[in-house]
BATI-467668 format. One record per residue (C-alpha): chain; x, y, z. Coordinates in nm, 2 decimals. Layout:
<dovexs>
 kette      x      y      z
     A      X      Y      Z
...
</dovexs>
This chain:
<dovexs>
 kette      x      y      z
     A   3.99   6.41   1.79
     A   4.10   6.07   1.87
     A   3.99   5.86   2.17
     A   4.09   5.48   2.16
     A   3.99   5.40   2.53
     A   3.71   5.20   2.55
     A   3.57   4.86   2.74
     A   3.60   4.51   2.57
     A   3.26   4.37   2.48
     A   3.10   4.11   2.67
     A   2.92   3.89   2.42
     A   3.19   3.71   2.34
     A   3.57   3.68   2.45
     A   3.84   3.66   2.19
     A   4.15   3.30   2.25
     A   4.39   3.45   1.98
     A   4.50   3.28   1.68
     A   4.26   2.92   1.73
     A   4.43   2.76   1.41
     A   4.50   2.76   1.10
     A   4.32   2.67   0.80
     A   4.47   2.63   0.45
     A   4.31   2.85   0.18
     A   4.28   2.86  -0.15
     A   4.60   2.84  -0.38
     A   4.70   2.64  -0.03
     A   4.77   2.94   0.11
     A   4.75   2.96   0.57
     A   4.47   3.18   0.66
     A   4.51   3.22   1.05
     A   4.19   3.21   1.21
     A   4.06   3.37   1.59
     A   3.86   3.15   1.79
     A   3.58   3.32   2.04
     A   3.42   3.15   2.34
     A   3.08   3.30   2.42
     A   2.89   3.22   2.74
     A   2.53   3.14   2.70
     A   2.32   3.30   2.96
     A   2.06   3.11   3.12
     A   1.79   3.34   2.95
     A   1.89   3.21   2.62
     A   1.72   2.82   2.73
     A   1.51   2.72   2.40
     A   1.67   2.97   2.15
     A   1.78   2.82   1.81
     A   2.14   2.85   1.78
     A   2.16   3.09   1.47
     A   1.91   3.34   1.59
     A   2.12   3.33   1.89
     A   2.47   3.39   1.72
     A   2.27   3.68   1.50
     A   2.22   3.87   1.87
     A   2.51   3.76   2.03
     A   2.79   3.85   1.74
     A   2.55   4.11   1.51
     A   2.60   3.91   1.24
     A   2.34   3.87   0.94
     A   2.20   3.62   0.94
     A   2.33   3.47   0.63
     A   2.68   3.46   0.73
     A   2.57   3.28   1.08
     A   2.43   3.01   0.90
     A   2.74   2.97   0.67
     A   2.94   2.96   0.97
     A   2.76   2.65   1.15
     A   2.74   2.51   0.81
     A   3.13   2.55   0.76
     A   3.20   2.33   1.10
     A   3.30   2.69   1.28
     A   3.06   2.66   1.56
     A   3.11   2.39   1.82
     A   2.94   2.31   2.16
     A   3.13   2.06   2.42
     A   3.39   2.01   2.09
     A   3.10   1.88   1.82
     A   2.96   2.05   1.55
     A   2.63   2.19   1.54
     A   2.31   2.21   1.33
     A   2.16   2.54   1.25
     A   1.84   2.45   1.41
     A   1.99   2.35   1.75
     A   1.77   2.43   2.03
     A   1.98   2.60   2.32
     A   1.97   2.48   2.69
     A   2.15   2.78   2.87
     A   2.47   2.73   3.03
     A   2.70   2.64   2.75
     A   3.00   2.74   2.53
     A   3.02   2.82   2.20
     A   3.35   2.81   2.01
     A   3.38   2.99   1.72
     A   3.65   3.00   1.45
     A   3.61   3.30   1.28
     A   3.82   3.32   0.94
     A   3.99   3.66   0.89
     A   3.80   3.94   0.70
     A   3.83   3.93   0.29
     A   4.04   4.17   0.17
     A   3.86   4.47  -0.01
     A   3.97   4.71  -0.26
     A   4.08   5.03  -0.12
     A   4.03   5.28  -0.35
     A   3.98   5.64  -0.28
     A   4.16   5.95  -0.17
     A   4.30   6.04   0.18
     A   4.03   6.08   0.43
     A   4.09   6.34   0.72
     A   4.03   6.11   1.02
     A   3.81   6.34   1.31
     A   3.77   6.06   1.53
     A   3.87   5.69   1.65
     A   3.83   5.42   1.87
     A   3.82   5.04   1.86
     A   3.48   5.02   1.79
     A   3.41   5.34   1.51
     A   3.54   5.62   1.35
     A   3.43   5.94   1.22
     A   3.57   6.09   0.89
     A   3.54   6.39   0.67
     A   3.38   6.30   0.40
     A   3.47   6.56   0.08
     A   3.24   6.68  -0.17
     A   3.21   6.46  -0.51
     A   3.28   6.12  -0.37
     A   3.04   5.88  -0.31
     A   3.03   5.70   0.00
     A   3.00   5.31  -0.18
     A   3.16   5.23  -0.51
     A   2.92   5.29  -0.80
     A   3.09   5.01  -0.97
     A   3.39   4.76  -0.91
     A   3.75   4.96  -0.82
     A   3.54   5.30  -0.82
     A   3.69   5.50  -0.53
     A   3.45   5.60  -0.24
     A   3.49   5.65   0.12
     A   3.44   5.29   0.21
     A   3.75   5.27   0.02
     A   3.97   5.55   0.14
     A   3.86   5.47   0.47
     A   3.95   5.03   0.41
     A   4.31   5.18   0.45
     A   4.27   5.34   0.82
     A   4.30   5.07   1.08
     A   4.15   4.71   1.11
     A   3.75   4.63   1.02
     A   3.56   4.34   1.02
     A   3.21   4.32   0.93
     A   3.03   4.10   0.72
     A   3.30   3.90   0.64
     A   3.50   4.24   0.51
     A   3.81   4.40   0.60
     A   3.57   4.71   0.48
     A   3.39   4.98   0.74
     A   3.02   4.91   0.81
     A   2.78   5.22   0.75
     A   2.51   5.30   1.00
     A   2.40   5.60   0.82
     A   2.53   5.76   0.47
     A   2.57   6.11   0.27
     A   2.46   6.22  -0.08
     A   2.80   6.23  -0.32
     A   2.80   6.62  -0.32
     A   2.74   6.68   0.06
     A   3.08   6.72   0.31
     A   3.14   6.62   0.62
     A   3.13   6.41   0.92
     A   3.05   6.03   0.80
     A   3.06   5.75   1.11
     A   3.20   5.41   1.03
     A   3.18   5.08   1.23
     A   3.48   4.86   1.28
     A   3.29   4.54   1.37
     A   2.99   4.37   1.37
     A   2.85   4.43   1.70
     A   2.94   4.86   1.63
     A   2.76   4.83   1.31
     A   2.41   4.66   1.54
     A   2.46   4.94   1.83
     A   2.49   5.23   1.61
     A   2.23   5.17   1.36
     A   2.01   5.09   1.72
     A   2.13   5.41   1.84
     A   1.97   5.61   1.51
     A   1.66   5.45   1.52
     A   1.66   5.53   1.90
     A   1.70   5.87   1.81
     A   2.03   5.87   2.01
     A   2.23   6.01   1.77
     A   2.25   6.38   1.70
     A   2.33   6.54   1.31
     A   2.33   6.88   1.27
     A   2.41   7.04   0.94
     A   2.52   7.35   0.81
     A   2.32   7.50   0.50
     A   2.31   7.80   0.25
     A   1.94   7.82   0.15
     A   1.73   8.09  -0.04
     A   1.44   8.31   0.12
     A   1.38   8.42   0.43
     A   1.31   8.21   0.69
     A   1.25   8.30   1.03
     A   1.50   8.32   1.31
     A   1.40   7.98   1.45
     A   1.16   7.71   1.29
     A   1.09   7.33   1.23
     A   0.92   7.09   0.95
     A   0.69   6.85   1.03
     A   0.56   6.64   0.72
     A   0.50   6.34   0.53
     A   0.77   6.17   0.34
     A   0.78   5.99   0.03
     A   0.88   5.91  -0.34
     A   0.74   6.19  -0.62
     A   0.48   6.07  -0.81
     A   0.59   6.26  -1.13
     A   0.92   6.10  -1.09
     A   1.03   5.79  -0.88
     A   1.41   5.92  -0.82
     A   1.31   6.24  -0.63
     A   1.16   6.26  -0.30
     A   0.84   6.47  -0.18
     A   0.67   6.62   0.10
     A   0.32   6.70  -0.10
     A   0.22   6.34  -0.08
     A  -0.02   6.14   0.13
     A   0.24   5.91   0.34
     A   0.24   5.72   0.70
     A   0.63   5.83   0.69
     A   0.69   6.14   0.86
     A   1.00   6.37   0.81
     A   1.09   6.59   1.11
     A   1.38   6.88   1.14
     A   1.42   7.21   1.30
     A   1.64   7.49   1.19
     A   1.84   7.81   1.33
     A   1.93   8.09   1.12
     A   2.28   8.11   1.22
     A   2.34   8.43   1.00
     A   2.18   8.61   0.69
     A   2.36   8.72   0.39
     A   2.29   8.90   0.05
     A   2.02   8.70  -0.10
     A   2.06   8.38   0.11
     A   2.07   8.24   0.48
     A   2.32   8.03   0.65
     A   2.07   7.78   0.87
     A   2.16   7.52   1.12
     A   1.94   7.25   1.06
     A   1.88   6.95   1.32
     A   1.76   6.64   1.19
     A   1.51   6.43   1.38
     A   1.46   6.21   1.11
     A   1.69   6.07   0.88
     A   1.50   6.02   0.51
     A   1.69   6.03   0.20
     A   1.75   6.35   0.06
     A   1.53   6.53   0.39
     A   1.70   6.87   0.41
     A   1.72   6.95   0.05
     A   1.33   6.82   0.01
     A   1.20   6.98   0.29
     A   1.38   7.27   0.30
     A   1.29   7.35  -0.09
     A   0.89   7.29  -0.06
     A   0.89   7.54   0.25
     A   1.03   7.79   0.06
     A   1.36   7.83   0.14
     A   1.57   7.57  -0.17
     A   1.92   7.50  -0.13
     A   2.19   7.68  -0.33
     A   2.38   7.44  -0.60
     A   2.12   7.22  -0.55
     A   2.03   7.07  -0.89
     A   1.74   6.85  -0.84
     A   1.54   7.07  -0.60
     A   1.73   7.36  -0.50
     A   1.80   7.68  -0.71
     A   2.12   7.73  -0.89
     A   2.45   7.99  -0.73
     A   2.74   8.19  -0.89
     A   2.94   8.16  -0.59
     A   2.87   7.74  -0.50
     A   2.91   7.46  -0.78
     A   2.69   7.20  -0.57
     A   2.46   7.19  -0.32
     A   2.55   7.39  -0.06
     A   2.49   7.08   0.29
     A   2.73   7.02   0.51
     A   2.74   6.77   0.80
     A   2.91   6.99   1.07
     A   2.84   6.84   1.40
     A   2.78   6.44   1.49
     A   2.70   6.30   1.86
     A   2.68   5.92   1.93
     A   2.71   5.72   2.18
     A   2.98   5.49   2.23
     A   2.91   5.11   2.14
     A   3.17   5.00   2.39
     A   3.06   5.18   2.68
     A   2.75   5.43   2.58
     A   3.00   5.73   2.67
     A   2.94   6.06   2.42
     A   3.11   6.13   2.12
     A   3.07   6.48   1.99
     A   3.23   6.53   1.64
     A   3.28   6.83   1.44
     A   3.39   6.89   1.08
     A   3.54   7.18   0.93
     A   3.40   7.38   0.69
     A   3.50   7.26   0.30
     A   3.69   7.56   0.15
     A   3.44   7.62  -0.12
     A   3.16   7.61   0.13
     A   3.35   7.90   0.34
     A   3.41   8.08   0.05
     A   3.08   8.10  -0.07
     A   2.97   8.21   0.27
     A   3.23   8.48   0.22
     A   3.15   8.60  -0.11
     A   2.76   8.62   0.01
     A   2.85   8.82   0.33
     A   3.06   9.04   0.16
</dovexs>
């Protein structure tokens, strides 16, 4: 699915190519100047806190900015700590994104638009590097289109998935994306729904409700038998039932580390493959979780995005082999 329609953000307006600054090795890095309009409501806000909104920047890379001579008002350079009086414009020369390594394999692309993208993430690769030139998806996925966030020519991540879970993985292009979609999960806008092979028998329909945090017994692994303010929240369909295990639907409310494999496992029904708190499978060789369906809503213009991803052929197979 590919959709690259979408409205041009009004925060700030883009001039093109504002100059060009010599880099190191005296090399000519081109840079894009932005003029952004500040609205009378801004009056008395400090100029950085007011770029962090405007541009969903961190903060740390605003500050550099104004301290760099980037950010002008009437032509002049500012100081970090400028008060705002509501009415003016900013210019800001924004140097082009560092390149990153882009190491990785193919990614299938699901969807795509100037703003985000959603990919199919495979089983066994990690979604960051675990060290320098490791492949990962941020990687794989460096190589499909233009990004720029955080100083980066890398994607921004508003949410992530464990190394041996496939599927549907969304990516921000930008800075402001990256702001709106992380906004949107903590909203709750966004939908995940996930595809599982689990042990028991659960009923047809049913949901988990609990607290949420690290084991006590062991600080790497996650718990719902512990007295927490966090709360974990999913529900679940049984979409079919096999020989010796189920194939659930699970929606998540919440998004904890770990959550399905957790929850599901101290209710009774572990995930199979699942070597930390599932039970182990002849027919899967890791746990069987897979990110089927995504809907989010558009940062350009809120519209919906619904997602799928296909099955993984060793997920299918498995599924086969149980229902055979």
């Amino acid at each position: 699915m590919r959709d690259t329609a979408g409205a041009p953000n009004r925060a700030a307006r883009r001039e093109g190519v504002g100059g060009r600054r010599r880099g190191r090795r005296g090399r000519i890095r081109a840079v894009t100047r932005e003029i952004l309009e500040v609205p009378r409501t801004a009056a008395g806000e400090r100029l950085d806190r007011h770029l962090v909104r405007a541009l969903g920047l961190p903060l740390e890379r605003t500050r550099a900015l104004v301290q760099a001579g980037r950010v002008r008002i009437r032509g002049k350079t500012c100081a970090i700590q400028r008060r705002l009086f509501g009415g003016e414009r900013i210019e800001l020369d924004r140097p082009p994104p560092r390149a990153q390594p882009a190491e990785g394999p193919p990614l299938e692309l699901l969807y795509d638009d100037p703003d985000c993208l959603v990919v199919a993430k495979p089983v066994g690769l990690a979604v960051e590097p675990s060290r320098p030139g490791a492949p990962s998806v941020v990687g794989s996925a460096s190589r499909l289109g233009k990004f720029d966030v955080d100083g980066r020519a890398a994607p921004g991540l508003p949410h992530r998935l464990d190394r041996d879970t496939s599927g549907a993985l969304l990516l921000a292009r930008h800075d402001r994306a990256l702001v709106a979609l992380r906004g949107a999960f903590e909203a709750g806008a966004i939908e995940k729904e996930y595809l599982v092979l689990a042990a028991g028998a659960p009923p047809d329909r049913g949901a988990l409700d609990t607290p949420y945090g690290r084991s006590p017994a062991d600080p790497r692994k996650f718990t719902t038998r512990v007295a927490s303010a966090r709360r974990a929240r999913l529900a679940f369909t049984v979409e079919r039932r096999l020989a010796g295990a189920v194939l659930l639907r699970v929606a998540l409310d919440t998004g904890r580390t770990h959550q399905i494999r957790v929850q599901l496992a101290e209710a009774g029904y572990p995930v199979l493959g699942d070597e930390i708190y599932g039970v182990p499978s002849q027919t899967i060789a890791r746990q069987a979780l897979h990110a089927e369906r995504l809907a989010f809503p558009r940062p350009s213009d809120g519209s919906r995005v619904e997602v799928r991803a296909p099955l993984p052929q060793d997920l299918a197979r498995a599924i086969e082999l149980l229902g055979g």
